[in-house]
Structure formats: structure tokens, C-alpha cells
VMD Tcl script that draws the C-alpha trace (Angstrom):
set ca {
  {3.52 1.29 5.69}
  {0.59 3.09 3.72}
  {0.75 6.85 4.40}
  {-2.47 8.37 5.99}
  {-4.20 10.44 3.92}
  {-4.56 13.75 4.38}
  {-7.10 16.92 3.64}
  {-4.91 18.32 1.32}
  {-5.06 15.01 -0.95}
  {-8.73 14.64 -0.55}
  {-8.99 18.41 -1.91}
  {-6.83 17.74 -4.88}
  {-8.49 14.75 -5.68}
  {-12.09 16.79 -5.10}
  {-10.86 19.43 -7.63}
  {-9.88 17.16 -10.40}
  {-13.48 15.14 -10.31}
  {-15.12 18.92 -10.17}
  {-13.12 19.93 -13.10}
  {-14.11 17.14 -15.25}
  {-17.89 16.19 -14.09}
  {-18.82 19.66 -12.27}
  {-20.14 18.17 -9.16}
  {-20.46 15.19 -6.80}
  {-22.39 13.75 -4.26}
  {-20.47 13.67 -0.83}
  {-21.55 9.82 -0.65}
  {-20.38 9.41 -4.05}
  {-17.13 11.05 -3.13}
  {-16.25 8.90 -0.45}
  {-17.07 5.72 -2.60}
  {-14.33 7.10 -5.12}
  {-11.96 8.11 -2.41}
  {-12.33 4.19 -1.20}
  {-11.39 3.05 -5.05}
  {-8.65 5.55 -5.66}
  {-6.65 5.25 -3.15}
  {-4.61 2.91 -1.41}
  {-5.64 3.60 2.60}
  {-3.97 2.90 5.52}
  {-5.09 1.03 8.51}
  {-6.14 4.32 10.06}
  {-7.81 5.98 7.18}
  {-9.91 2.24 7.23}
  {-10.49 2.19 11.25}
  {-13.54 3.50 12.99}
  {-14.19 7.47 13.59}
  {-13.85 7.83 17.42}
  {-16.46 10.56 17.04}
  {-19.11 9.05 14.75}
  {-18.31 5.37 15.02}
  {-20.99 4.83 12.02}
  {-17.98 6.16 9.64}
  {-14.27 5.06 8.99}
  {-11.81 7.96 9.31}
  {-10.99 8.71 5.70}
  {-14.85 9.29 5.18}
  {-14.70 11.60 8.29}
  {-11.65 13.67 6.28}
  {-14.24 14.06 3.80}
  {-17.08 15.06 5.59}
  {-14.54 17.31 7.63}
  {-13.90 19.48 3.97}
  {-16.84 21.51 4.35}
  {-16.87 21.54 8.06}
  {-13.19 23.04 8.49}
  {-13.75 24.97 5.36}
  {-10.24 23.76 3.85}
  {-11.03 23.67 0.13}
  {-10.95 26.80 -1.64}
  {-14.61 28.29 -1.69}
  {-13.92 31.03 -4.95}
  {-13.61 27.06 -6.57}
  {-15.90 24.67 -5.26}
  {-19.29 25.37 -3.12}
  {-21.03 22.60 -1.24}
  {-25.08 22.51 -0.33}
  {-26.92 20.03 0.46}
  {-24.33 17.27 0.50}
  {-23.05 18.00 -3.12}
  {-19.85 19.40 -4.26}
  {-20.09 21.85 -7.46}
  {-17.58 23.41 -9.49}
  {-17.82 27.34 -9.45}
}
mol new
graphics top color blue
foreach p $ca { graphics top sphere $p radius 0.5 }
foreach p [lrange $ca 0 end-1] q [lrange $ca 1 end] { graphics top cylinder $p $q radius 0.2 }
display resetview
């Protein structure tokens, strides 16, 4: 069984794109998240609360949202990630 991934990953995964390229697009970050990882059926299934979005890509809209990653390091505005 595929383990479910988590904030924590998406954040570490989010800091070592920023370190190399600076910043990201939050669509482009989910496409990457989709090729890098191996996601479970639950990561894959359908957001209960946007249905337009599968639940990993929710996880990584949720970063900014629940203010997880660690703002003296990365900044987000208008939809972009960037690399302080």
C-alpha cells in the first residue's frame, strides 16, 4: 500500500525545487508533485471540498493556506513560490 503523502513531504520537496530554480508556479508545482512521486489512491481521489482538484493538489494549495512552510524561507504571491 502507497503511503499518503503528507505536508511535510510536499514542503521538503518545495524547498529543494526553490533552492535550485528560486521559484515556481503553484500549477507547475503540482504537475511535478504528480511526476515525483508515487501517490496513493487517496492522494489521486477527488477533494471532497473542491471536487475540481484531487487531494494531493489540495495538500499543495493547503501550504500557503495553513501557513506550514517556513515563511523566513519561501514567500508565496500571486500563485508563485520564491526562494527568500
Amino acid at each position: 500500500m502507497k503511503k499518503e503523502i503528507t505536508e511535510n513531504d510536499l514542503i521538503d520537496f518545495l524547498r529543494a525545487i526553490l533552492n535550485v530554480e528560486g521559484e515556481i508556479s503553484l500549477n507547475e508545482f503540482k504537475r511535478r508533485v504528480r511526476s515525483s512521486f508515487e501517490l496513493s489512491d487517496y492522494d489521486l481521489s477527488p477533494s471532497k471540498t473542491r471536487p475540481n482538484e484531487a487531494m494531493f493538489e489540495q495538500k499543495c494549495r493547503n501550504l500557503n493556506c495553513h501557513k506550514n512552510f517556513p515563511h523566513n524561507m519561501i514567500s508565496y504571491e500571486n500563485c508563485i513560490f520564491k526562494a527568500r
